[in-house]
Wavefront OBJ file of the C-alpha trace (Angstrom):
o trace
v 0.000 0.000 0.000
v 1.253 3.577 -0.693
v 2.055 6.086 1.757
v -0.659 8.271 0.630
v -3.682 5.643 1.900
v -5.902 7.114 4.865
v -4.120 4.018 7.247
v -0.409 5.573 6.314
v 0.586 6.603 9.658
v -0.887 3.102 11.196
v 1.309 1.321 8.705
v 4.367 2.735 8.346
v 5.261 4.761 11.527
v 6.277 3.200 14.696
v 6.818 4.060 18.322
v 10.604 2.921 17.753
v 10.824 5.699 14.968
v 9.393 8.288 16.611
v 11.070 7.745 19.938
v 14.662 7.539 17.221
v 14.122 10.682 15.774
v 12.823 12.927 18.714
v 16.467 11.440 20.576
v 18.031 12.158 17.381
v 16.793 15.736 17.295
v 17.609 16.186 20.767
v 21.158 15.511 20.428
v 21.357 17.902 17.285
v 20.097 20.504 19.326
v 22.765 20.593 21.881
v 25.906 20.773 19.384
v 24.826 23.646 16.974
v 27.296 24.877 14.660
v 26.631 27.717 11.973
v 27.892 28.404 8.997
v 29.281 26.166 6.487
v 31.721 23.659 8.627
v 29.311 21.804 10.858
v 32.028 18.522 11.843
v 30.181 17.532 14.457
v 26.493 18.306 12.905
v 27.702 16.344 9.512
v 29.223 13.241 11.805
v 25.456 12.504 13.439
v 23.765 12.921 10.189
v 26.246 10.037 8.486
v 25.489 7.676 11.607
v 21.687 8.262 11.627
v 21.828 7.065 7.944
v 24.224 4.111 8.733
v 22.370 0.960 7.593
v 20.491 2.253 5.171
v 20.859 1.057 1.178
v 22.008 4.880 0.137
v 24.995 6.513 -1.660
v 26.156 8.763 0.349
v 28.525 11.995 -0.648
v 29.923 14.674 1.412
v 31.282 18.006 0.096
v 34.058 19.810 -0.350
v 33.426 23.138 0.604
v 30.786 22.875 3.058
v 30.302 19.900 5.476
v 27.147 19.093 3.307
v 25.781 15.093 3.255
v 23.780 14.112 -0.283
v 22.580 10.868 0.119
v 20.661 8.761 -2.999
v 18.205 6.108 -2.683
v 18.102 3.921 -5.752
v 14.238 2.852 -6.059
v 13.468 -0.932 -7.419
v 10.293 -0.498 -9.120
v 10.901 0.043 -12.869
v 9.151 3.018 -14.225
v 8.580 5.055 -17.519
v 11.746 6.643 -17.308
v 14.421 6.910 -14.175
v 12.918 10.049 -12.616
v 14.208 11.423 -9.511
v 13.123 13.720 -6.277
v 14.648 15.876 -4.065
v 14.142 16.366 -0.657
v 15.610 18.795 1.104
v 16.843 19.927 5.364
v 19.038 22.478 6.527
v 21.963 21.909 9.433
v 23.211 25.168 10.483
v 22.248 27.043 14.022
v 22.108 30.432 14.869
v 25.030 32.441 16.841
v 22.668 33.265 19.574
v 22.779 31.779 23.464
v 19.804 29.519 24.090
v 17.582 30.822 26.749
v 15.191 27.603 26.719
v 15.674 25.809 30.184
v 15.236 22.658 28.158
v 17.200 19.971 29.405
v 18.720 19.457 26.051
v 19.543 23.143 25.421
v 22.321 23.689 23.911
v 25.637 25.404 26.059
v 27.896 26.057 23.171
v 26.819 29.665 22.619
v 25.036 28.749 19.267
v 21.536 27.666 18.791
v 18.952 25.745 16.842
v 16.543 28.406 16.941
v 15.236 27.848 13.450
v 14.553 24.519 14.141
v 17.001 22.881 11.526
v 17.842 20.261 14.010
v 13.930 19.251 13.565
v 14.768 19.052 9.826
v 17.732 16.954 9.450
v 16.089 14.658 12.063
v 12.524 14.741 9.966
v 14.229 14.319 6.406
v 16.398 11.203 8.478
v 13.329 9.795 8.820
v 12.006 9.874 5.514
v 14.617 8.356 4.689
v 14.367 5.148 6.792
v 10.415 5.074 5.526
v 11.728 5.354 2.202
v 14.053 3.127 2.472
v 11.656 0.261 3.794
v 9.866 0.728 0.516
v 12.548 0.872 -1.669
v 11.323 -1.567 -3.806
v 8.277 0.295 -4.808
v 9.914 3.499 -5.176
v 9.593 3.881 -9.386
v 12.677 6.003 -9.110
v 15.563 7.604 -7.071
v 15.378 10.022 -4.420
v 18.009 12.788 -2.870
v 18.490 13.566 0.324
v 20.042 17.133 0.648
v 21.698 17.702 3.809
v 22.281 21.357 3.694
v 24.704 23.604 5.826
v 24.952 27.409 5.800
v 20.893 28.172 5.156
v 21.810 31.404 7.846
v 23.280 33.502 5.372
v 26.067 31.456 4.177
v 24.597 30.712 0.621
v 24.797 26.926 1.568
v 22.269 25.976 -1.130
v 24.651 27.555 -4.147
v 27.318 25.437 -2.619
v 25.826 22.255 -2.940
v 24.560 22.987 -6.034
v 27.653 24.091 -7.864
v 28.711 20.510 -6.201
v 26.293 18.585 -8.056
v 23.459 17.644 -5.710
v 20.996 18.410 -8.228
v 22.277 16.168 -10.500
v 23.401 13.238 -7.940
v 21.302 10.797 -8.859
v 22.021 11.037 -12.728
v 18.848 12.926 -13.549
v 17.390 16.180 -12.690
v 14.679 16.072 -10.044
v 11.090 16.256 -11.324
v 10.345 18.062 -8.337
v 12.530 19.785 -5.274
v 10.213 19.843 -2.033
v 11.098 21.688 1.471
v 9.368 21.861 4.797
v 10.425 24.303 7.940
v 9.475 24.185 11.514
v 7.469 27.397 12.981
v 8.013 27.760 16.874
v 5.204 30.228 17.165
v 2.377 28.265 15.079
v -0.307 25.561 16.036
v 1.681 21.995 16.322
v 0.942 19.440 13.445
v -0.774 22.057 10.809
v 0.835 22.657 7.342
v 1.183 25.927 5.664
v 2.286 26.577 1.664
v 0.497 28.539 -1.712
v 1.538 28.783 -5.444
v 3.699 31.457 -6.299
v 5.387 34.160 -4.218
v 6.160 32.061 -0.925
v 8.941 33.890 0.845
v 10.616 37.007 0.109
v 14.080 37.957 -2.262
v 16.470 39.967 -0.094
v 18.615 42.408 -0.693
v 20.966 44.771 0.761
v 21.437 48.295 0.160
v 24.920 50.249 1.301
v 25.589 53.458 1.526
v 28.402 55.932 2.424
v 27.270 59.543 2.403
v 30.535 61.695 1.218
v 30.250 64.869 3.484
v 33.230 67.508 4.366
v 33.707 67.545 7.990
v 33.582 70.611 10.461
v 32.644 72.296 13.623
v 29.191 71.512 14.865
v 28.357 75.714 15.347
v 29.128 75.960 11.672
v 27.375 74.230 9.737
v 26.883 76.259 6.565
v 31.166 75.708 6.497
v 30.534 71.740 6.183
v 28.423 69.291 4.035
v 26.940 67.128 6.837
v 26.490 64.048 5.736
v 24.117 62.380 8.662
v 21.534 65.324 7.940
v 21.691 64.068 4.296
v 21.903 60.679 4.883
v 18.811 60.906 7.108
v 17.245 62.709 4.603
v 18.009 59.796 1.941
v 16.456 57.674 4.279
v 13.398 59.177 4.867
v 12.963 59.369 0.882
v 13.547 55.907 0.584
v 11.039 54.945 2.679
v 8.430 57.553 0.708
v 9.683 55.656 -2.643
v 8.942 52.097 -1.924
v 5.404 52.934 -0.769
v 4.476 55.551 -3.313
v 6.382 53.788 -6.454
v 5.233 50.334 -6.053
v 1.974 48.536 -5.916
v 0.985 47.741 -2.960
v -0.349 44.361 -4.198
v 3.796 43.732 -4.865
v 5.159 45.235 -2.274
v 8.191 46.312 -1.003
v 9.714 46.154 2.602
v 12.944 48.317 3.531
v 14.352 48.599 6.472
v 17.427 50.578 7.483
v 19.382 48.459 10.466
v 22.611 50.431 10.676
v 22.793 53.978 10.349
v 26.802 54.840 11.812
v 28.367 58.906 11.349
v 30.306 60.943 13.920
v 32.397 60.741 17.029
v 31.478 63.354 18.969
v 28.203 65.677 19.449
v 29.699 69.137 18.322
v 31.674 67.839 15.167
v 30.067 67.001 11.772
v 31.884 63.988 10.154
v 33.421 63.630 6.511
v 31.225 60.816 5.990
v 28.090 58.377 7.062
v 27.140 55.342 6.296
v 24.059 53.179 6.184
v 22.751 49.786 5.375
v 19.436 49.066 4.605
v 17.858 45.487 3.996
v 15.416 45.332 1.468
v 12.814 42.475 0.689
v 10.359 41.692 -2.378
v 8.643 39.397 -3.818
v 9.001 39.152 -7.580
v 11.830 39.148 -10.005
v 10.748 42.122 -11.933
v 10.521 44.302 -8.980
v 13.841 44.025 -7.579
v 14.671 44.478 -11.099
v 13.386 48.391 -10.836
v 15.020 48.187 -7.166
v 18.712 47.687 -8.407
v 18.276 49.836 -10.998
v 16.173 53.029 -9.448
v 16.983 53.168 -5.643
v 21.027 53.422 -6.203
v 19.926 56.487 -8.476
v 17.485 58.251 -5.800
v 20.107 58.133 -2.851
v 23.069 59.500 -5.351
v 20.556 62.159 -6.745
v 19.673 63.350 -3.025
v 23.214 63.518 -2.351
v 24.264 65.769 -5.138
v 21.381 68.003 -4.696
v 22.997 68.803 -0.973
v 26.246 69.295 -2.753
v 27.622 65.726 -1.420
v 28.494 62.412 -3.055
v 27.299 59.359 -2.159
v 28.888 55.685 -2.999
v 25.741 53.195 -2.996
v 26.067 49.016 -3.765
v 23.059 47.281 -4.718
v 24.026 43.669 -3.456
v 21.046 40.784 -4.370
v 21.594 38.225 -1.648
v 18.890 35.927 -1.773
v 15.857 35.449 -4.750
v 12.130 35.019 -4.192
v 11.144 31.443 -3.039
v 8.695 31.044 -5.938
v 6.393 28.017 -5.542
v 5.069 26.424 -9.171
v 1.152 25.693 -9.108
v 1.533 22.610 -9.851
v 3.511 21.581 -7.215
v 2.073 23.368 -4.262
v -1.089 22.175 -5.295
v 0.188 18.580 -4.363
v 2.156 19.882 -1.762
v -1.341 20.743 -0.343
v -2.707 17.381 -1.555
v -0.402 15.566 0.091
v -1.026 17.363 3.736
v -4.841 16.574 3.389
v -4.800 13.268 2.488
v -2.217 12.080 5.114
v -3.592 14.009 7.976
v -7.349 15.833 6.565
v -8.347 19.173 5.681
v -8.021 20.457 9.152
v -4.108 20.505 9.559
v -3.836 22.070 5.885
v -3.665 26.427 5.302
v -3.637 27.981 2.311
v -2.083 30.967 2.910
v -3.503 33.884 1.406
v 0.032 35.991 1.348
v 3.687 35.329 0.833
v 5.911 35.405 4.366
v 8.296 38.399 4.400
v 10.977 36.101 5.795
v 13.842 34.899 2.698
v 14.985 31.390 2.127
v 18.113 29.954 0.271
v 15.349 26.929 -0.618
v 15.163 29.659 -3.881
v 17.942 28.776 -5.589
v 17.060 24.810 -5.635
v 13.180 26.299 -6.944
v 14.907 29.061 -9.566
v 16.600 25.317 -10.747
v 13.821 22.348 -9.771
v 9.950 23.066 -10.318
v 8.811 22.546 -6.558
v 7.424 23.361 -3.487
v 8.316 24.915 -0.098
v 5.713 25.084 3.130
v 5.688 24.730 6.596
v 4.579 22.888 9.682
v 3.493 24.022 12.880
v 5.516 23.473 16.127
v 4.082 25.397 18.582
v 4.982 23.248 22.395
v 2.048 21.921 23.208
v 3.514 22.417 26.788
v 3.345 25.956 26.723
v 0.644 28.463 26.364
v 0.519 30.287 22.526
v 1.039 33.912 24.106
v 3.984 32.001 25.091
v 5.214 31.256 22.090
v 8.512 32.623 20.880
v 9.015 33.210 17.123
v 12.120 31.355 15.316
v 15.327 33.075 15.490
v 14.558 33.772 19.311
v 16.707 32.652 22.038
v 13.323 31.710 23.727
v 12.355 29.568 20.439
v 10.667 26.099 21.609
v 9.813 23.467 19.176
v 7.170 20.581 19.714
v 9.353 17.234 18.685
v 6.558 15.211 18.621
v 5.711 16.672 14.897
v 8.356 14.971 13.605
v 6.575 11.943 12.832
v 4.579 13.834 10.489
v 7.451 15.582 9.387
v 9.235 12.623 8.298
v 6.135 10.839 6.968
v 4.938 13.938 4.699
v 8.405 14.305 3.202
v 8.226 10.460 2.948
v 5.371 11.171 0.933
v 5.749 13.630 -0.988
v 8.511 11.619 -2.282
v 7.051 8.292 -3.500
v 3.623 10.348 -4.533
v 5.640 11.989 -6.898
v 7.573 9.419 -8.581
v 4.151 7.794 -9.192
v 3.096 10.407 -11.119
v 5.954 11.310 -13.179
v 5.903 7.233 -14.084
v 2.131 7.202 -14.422
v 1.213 10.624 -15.314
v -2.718 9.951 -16.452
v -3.004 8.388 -13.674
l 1 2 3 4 5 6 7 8 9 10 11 12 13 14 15 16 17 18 19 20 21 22 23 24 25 26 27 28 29 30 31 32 33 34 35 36 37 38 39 40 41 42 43 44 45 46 47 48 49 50 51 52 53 54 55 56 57 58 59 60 61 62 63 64 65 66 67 68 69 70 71 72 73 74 75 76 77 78 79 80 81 82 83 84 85 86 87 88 89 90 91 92 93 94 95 96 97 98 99 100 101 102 103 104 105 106 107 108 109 110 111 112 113 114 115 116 117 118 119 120 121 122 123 124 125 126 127 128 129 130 131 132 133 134 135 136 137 138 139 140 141 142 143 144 145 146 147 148 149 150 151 152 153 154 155 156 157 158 159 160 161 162 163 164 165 166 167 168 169 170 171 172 173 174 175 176 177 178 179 180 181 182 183 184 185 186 187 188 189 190 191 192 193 194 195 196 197 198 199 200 201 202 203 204 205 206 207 208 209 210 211 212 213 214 215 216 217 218 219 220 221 222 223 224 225 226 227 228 229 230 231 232 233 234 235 236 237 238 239 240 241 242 243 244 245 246 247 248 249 250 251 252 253 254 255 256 257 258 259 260 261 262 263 264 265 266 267 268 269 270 271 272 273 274 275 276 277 278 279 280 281 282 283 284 285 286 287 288 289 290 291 292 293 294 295 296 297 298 299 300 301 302 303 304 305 306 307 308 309 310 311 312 313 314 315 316 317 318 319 320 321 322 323 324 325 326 327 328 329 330 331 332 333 334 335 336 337 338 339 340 341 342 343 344 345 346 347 348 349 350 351 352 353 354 355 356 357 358 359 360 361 362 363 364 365 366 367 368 369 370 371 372 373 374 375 376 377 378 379 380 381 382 383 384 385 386 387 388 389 390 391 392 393 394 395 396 397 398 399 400 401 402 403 404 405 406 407 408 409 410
């Protein structure tokens, strides 16, 4: 029977797995590392995989695991899947009072440990059923999600095309610490936000703070520039596409009665299509220089795209969504009716791979929901106990696939 009958969880789960992968988790979570060199991370992940029929690859320049499950069911074709969980932590102390919290100054606070452990277990489901699997499937074990471009890495090292084929689809799911345990979340198109960063170094001339008309003050300026950036984004672009800057470092002077030479600012900035942060590289550079020079200043600006949209197809998220309701009903599925301002490296597998990204609940069921702390907070519990579901929906997701690309009237 497939792992998309009503009786999947009955079948295939057991308490042995779940008890595995909520001791697996737990032991991830108290050895974060961030960035791209995760030893210790990478050495946990190759012995939770140990016995299973996979070929297994690390990389070169990131402590990344690929691991490829050859399926045994012929098919029309040799199509493949890719499945995807990040590693790194955050460089934040943990301010849980778990039991497992983690001591080493770093943290799982986006609940990656949840994800390795959840796409671990998909793999041991997967792996039962190997011989009805009409096709291969990847396991991408990803480091450096937290601004370390991880995702480029592995794919400039081939885990796209690990198996031999391109995936027919590239699926994702992430943890939310301040959401309703057990309930999915995903839509077609815009999902998560591109991001951007904009930097800035207003050119002043320095002098006394009594005379100003003998300087060019560049924080007055640069405050000004701010201001009219802010008035830009909201008065230039459609509200229906929006646009979400926000200035985190404004640094200029040394001491309250002297004007500085110079300022400088960095603002991160967030959208949701292509073609807008098209117009943003190419108009917001020109509104901070042309400020500048009307003050009689210069101003150097660098438009630097970090990260692109996470873009779901409609295809995909529809049986992303498909998938959620028939393994656990209608009740535990969202729609969400607008993209998350939040960006995710997940993009540049989806700008490759049609696909889908979502996520899952994972609000403690211990604690009460004004309780909750969001991900990325020192305060950030997760509810292991999703990660049956977790492991099974990935599972899923996986072999529902394959059956479609081998039968696709079907």
């Amino acid at each position: 029977m497939s792992v998309t009958g009503t009786h999947a969880r009955e079948q295939l789960l057991s308490d042995e797995l779940g008890l595995d992968l909520v001791a697996l988790r737990r032991e991830l979570h108290q050895i974060p590392e961030t960035g791209l060199d995760l030893p210790k991370t990478q050495g946990l992940i190759l012995e939770a995989l140990r016995g299973l029929e996979l070929e297994v690859t690390t990389g070169t320049q990131a402590t990344s695991v690929t691991a490829v499950l050859r399926g045994g069911r012929p098919g029309a074709g040799r199509a493949s899947v890719l499945l995807r969980g990040d590693m790194d932590g955050l460089p934040l102390s943990e301010n849980t009072g778990l039991p497992f919290a983690s001591r080493n100054g770093a943290m799982h606070a986006c609940g990656h440990d949840l994800h390795m452990a959840g796409l671990v277990g998909a793999a041991r489901l997967l792996d039962a059923r190997r011989s009805q699997l009409q096709g291969d499937v990847i396991f991408m074990f990803q480091p450096g999600e937290e601004g370390f471009n991880g995702a480029q890495v592995m794919i400039e090292e081939g885990v796209l095309d690990a198996a031999g084929t391109r995936p027919s689809g590239a699926y994702g799911l992430h943890v939310v610490s301040d959401a309703a345990a057990g309930v999915f979340t995903n839509r077609p198109g815009p999902y998560m936000a591109a991001f951007c960063r904009l930097d800035v170094v207003v050119n002043g001339r320095g002098g006394h703070g009594a005379r100003p008309f003998q300087a060019l003050d560049p924080i007055q300026v640069g405050a000004e520039i701010i201001g009219a950036l802010q008035t830009y984004v909201t008065r230039r672009f459609d509200v229906f596409d929006p646009v979400i800057l926000t200035v985190g470092e404004f640094h200029g002077g040394t001491a309250p009665n002297v004007i500085p030479d110079s300022a400088v600012f960095r603002a991160g900035i967030r959208c949701f299509t292509p073609e807008v942060e098209d117009r943003l590289e190419g108009e917001l550079p020109d509104l901070v220089t042309g400020i500048a020079h009307a003050h009689g200043l210069s101003a150097d600006v660098a438009f630097r795209r970090t990260l692109p949209a996470t873009i779901n197809d409609a295809e995909h998220a529809e049986f992303w969504a498909s998938t959620a309701q028939d393994l656990f009903g209608e009740g535990r599925f969202e729609a969400l009716p607008n993209p998350k301002a939040g960006s995710e490296d997940f993009s540049r597998i989806l700008n490759e791979i049609p696909g889908s990204y979502g996520h899952l609940g994972a609000g403690s069921r211990d604690m009460d929901p004004v309780d909750w702390a969001p991900i990325h907070s020192a305060r950030a519990v997760f509810e292991d106990s999703v990660l049956e579901d977790h492991a099974l929906f990935l599972a899923a997701l996986a072999e529902r696939r394959l059956q479609r690309v081998a039968a696709p009237s079907a």
